[in-house]
C-alpha positions as CSV (number, residue, x, y, z in Angstrom):
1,X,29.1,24.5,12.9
2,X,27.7,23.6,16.4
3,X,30.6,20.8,17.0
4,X,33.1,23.4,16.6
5,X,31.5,25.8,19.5
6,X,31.2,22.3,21.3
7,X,27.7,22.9,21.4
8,X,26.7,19.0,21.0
9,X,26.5,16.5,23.8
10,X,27.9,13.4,24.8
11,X,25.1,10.3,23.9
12,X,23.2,8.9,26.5
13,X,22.6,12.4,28.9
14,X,18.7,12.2,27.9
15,X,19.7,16.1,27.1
16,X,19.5,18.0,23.7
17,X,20.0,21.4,22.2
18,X,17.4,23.0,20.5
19,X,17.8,25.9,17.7
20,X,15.1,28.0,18.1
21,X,13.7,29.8,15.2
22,X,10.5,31.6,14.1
23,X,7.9,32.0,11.9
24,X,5.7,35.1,12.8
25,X,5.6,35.6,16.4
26,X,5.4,31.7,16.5
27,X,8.6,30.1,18.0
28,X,9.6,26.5,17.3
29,X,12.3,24.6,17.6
30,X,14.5,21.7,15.8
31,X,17.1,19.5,17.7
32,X,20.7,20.9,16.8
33,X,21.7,17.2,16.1
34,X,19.7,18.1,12.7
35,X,21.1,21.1,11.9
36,X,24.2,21.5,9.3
37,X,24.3,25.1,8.8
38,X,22.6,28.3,8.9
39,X,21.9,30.3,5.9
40,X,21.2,33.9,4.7
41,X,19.3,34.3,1.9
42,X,20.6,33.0,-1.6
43,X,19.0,32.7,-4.7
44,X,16.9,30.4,-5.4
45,X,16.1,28.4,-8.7
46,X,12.0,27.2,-9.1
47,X,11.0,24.0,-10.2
48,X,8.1,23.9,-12.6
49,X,5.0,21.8,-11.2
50,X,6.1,21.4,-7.9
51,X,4.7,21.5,-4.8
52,X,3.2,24.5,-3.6
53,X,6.0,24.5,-0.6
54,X,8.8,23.5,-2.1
55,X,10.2,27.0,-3.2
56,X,12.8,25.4,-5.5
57,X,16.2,24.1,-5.3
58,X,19.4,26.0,-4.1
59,X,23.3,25.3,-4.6
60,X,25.2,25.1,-1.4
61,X,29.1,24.1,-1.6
62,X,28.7,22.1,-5.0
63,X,25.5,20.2,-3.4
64,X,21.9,20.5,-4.7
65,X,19.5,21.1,-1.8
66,X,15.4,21.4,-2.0
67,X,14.2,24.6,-0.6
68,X,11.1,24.1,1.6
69,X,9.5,27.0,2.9
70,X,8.1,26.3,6.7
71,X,5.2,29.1,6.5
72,X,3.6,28.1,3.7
73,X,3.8,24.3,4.8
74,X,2.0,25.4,8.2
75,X,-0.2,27.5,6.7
76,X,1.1,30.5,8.0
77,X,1.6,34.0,6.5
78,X,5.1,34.9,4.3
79,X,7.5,36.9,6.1
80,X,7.3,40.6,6.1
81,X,11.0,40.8,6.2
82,X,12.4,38.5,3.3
83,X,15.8,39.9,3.3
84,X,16.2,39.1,6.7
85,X,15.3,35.5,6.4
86,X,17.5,32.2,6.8
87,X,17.9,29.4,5.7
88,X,18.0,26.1,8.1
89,X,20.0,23.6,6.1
90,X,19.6,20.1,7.8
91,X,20.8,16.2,7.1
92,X,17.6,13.8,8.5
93,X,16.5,10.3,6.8
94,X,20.0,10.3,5.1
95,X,18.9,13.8,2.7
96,X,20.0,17.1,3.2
97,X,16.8,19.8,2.7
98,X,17.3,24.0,3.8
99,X,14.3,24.8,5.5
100,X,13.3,28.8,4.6
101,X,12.1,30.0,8.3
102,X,11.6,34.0,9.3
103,X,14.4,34.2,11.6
104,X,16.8,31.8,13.6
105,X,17.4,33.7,17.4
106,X,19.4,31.0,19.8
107,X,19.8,27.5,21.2
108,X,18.5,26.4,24.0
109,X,19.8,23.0,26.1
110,X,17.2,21.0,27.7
111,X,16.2,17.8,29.1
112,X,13.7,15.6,27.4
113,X,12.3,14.7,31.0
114,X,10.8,18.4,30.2
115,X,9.3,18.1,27.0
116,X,5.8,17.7,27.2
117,X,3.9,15.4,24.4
118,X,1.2,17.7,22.5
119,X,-2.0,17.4,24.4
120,X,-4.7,16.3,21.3
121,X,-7.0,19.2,22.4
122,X,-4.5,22.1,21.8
123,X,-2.0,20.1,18.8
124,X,-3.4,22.1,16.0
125,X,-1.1,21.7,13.6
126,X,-2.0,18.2,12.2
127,X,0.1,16.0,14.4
128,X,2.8,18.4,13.2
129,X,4.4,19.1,16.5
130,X,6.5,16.3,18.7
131,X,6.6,18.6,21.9
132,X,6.6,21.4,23.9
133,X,8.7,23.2,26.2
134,X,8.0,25.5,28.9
135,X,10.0,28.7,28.7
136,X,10.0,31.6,31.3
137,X,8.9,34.2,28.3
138,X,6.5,30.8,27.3
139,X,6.4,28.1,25.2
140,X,8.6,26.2,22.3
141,X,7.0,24.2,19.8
142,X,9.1,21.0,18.8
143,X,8.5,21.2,14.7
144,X,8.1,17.3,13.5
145,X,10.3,18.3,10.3
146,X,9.9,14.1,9.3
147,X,5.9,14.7,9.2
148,X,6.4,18.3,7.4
149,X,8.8,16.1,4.5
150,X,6.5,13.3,4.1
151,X,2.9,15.4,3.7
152,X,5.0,17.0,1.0
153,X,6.6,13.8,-0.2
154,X,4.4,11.0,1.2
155,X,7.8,8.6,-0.6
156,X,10.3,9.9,1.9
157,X,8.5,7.8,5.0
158,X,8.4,4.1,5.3
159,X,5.5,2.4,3.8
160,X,4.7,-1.8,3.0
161,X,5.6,-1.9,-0.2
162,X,9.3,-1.4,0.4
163,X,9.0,-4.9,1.4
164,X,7.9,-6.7,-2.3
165,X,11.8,-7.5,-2.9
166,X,11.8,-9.5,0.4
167,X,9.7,-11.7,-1.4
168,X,7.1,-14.3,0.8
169,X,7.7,-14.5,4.8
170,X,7.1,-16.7,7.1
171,X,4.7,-15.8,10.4
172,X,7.0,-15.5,13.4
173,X,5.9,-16.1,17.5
174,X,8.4,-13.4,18.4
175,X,7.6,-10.3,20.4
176,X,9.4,-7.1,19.9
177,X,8.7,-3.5,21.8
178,X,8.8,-0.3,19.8
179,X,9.5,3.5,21.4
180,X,8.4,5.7,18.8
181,X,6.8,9.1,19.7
182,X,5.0,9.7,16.4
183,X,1.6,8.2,16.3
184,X,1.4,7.8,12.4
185,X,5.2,6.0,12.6
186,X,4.4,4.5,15.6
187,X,1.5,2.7,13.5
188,X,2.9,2.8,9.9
189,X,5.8,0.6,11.8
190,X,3.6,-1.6,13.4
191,X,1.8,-2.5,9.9
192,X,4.6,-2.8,7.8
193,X,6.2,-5.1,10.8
194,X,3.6,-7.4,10.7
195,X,3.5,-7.2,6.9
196,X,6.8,-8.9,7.0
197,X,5.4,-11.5,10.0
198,X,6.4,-10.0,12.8
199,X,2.7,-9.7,14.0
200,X,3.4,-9.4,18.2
201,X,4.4,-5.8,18.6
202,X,3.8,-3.8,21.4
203,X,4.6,0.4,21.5
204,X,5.3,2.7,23.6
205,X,5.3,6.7,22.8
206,X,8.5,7.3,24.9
207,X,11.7,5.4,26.3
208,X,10.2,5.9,29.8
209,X,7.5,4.1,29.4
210,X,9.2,0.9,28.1
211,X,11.8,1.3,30.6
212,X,8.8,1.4,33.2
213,X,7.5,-1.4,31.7
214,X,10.6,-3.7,31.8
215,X,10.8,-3.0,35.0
216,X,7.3,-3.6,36.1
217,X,8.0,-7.3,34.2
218,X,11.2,-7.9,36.3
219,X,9.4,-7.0,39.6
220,X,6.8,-9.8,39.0
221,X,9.5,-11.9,38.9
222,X,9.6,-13.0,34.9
223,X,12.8,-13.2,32.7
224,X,12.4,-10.2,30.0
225,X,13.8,-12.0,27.6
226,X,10.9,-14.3,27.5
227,X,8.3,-11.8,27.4
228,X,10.3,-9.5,24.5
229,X,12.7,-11.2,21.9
230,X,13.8,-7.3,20.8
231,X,13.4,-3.6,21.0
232,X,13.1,-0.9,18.6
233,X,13.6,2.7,19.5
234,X,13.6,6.0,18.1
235,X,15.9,8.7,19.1
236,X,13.8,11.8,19.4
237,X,11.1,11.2,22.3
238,X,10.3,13.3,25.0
239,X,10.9,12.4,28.6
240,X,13.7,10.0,27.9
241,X,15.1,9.4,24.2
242,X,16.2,6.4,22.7
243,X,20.0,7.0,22.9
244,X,19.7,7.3,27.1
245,X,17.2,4.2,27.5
246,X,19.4,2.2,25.1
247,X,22.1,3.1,27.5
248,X,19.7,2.3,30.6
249,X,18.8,-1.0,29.3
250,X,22.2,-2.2,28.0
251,X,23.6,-0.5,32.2
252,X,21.2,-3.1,33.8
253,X,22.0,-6.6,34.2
254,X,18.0,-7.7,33.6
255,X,17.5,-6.4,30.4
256,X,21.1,-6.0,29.0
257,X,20.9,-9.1,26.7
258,X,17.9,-7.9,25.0
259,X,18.8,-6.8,21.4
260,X,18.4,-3.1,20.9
261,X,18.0,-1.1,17.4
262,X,18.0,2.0,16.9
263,X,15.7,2.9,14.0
264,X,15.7,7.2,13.4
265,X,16.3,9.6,10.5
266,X,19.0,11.0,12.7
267,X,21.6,7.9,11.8
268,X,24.3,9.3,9.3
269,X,27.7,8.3,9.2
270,X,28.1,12.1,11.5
271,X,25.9,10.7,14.5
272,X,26.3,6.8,14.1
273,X,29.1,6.8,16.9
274,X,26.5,8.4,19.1
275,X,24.4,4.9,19.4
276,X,27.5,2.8,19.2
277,X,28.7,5.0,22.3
278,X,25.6,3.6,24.3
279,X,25.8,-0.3,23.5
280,X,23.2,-0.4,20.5
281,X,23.1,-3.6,18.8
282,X,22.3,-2.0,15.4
283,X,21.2,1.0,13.6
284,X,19.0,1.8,10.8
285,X,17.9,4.9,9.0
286,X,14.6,5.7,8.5
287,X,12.6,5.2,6.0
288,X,14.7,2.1,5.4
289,X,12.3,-0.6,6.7
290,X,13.4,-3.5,4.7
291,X,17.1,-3.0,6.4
292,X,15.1,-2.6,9.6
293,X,13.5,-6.0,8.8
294,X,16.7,-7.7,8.1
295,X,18.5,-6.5,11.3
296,X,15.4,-7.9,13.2
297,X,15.8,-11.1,11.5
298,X,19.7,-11.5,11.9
299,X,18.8,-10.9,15.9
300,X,15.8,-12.6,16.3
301,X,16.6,-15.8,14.3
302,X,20.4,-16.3,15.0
């Protein structure tokens, strides 16, 4: 849909497009990179016992899709206007869901240098919202559609207990960096990291701030590579995401040999070029942690 209006942008700009949609008179946002398709309203088939905001499942070009509907998930009123409702059909953790929003109005293109990370005292919507963007008629709420998914579904995040099949591990000295903007991720990764003996981990909430901190590092005069053995990122992050600082890092001849994976529910066959384009070393779909683990191992032990 938004290839063929060459709408997306080349990997590595630290810029994104953002379909803005509401529910209300709220406006949010989700990254285009997400988005598939949008919908009209179709029918709709319900499916007994399920949860309250799961609406039911829908047929879309021979596919089965869950149906999730955003106000009700938020806590929000129903629309007043049903007929005149979409349908945001998007393809994230390696699943296609249509999200059921009030109305869909335009994209915006931005930089993630100005997205702002939710300040705790006016978040609100229990850790549901990644950032927010200053508009001229106000502000844009970055939706975390990942969080929405998993308080639904907690099965569709990462947890420990993907690891059992990796059976017993040994405790490893190595240090790896993480950039992941989500505070529950960021700590969910940690934990289930260190459940598989990679204790020393050290996150960031943003690419800038690891970038800044490699760089800090170099200026005492140290070899990065002897403080860090790896680096995991994420792709969404505001003020620089993980495709431009794996470009950044992979650009500069100090940091260039550091192994860099991508870990992000936005790698699908579609969007894998995107990290190749900008040197990643691997990539790895969230919630997949035990493939994450195994990457890190191939990189770390070789």
């Amino acid at each position: 849909m938004y290839q063929d209006e060459g709408i997306l942008l080349e990997s590595g700009t630290n810029e994104l497009e953002i379909v803005e949609f509401e529910i209300g008179e709220n406006r949010f946002g989700i990254n285009v990179i997400k988005v598939k398709e949008i919908l009209n309203p179709q029918p709709i088939t319900k499916i007994p016992h399920s949860h309250p905001s799961v609406e039911g499942i829908m047929e879309i070009r021979g596919e089965i899709v869950p149906v999730l509907d955003v106000a009700d998930a938020l806590g929000f009123e129903p629309s007043a206007n049903p007929k005149q409702d979409k349908f945001i059909l998007t393809e994230f953790n390696q699943t296609k869901i249509a999200f059921h929003v009030h109305t869909v109005t335009r994209i915006h293109r931005v930089s993630w240098k100005n997205i702002e990370k939710p300040n705790k005292m006016y978040q609100g919507l229990e850790g549901q919202i990644t950032g927010v963007i200053k508009m001229n008629e106000g502000m844009l709420l970055l939706l975390d559609f990942e969080k929405v998914v998993a308080d639904i579904n907690p099965e569709s995040s990462l947890h420990k207990d993907q690891l059992r099949e990796l059976g017993e591990r040994e405790r490893s000295q190595k240090k790896i960096l993480i950039a992941e903007d989500s505070p529950m991720l960021r700590g969910m990764l940690q934990e289930t990291l260190h459940e598989a003996g990679y204790e020393h981990t050290v996150s960031f909430e943003n690419g800038k701030e690891i970038y800044d901190h490699l760089e800090g590092i170099s200026a005492e005069g140290k070899v990065v590579e002897d403080e860090y053995q790896l680096i995991i990122t994420d792709i969404e992050m505001p003020q620089l995401d993980g495709h431009h600082l794996t470009r950044l890092i992979k650009e500069d001849e100090r940091f260039q040999s550091l192994p860099v994976v991508i870990f992000s529910s936005l790698i699908t066959e579609d969007l894998r070029h995107k990290g190749e384009m900008v040197g990643a070393d691997a990539q790895v779909s969230k919630p997949e942690i035990v493939e994450l683990v195994k990457i890190i191992d191939q990189h770390i032990l070789s």
